[in-house]
N, C-alpha and C positions, 0 to 999 in steps of 0.2 A: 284379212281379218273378216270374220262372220259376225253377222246382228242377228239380232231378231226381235221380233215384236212381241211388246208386253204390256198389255191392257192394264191401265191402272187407272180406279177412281179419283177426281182431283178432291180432295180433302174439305174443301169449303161447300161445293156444287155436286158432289157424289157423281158429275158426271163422265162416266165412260172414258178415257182418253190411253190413245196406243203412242207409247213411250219407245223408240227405238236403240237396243241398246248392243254394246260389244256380245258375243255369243259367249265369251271368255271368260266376262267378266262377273260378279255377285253386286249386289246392290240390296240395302236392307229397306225394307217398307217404307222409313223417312227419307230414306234419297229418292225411292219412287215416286213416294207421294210428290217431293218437291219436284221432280222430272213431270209431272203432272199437269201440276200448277202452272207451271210456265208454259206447259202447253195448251190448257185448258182458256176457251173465251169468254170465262164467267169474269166477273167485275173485280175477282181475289186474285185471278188470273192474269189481268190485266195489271192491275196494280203490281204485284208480285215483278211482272216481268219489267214494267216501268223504273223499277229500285234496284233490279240487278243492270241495268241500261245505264241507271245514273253513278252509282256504284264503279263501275266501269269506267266511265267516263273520267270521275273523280282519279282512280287508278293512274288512267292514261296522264290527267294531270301530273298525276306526283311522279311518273315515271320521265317525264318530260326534265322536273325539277331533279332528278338525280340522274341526270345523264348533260352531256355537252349541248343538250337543244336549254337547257336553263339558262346557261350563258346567253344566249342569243337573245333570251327574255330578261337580260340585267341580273341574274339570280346567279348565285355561287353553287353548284350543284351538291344534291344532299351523298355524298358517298360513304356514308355511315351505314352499313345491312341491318343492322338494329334497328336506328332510327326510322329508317324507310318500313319495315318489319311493324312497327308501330303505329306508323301512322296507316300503313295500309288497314289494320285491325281495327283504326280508329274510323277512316271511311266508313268500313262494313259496319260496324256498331252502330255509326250516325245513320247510316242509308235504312238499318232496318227500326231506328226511332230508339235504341237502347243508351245514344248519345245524342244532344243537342245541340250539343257546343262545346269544342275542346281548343285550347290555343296552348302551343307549343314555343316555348322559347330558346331554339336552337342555337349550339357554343360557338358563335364565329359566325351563324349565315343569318339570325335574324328570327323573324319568326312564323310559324305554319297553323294557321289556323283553318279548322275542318265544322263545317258548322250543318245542319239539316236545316234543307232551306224547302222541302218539298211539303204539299198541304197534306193533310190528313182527312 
C-alpha cells in the first residue's frame, strides 16, 4: 500500500503540519484537521492527543472486563456487544467532556461506572 504526504493546518495554531496518509484512501477536511491536531505541538495538540491516550486506556479497561482476563480481576465478564457498544460510546463522550459521570447498573454482573476525572 502507498501514502503520501498531506500538509494540513492544525485548526487551533494554523500551524503547517504533514499528516501521512493511505494513497488509496479520501479523508474529508475534519478527519484532516483532527490527523493534525494529534500531530501538531501546540498546547490543543497536546491535549487533544493526552484524551485520545486516556480514551484508550479506558477502552483497554473495559476490554479486559469483557473478556476471561475480568475473571482474574473477581469480575463476571461483560459478554453483552451492546452493552460493551455503550459503554465504549460512553468512554468517548466522557474523555471529550460531553459526559461527566455515567453509572451503569448491569442485570447479573453489578455495576460500571465511567466518570471524567481529567482537569480542564
Amino acid at each position: 500500500m502507498s501514502e503520501r504526504i498531506q500538509p494540513t493546518a492544525c485548526p487551533y495554531c494554523g500551524q503547517l503540519v504533514t499528516v501521512v496518509i493511505p494513497d488509496d484512501e479520501k479523508y474529508s477536511e475534519a478527519d484532516l484537521n483532527r490527523m493534525a491536531t494529534l500531530e501538531c505541538s501546540c498546547p490543543a495538540g497536546r491535549q487533544q492527543r493526552a484524551i485520545r491516550d486516556q480514551i484508550e486506556e479506558a477502552k483497554k479497561n473495559l476490554f479486559m472486563l469483557s473478556s476471561d482476563g475480568a475473571q482474574n480481576m473477581g469480575f463476571e465478564p461483560i459478554g453483552d456487544s451492546a452493552v460493551i457498544e455503550m459503554l465504549e460510546k460512553t468512554i468517548e463522550l466522557a474523555g471529550y467532556g460531553k459526559v461527566l459521570d455515567a453509572t451503569f447498573k448491569l442485570s447479573g454482573l453489578g455495576t460500571v461506572k465511567v466518570k471524567r476525572t481529567s482537569k480542564e
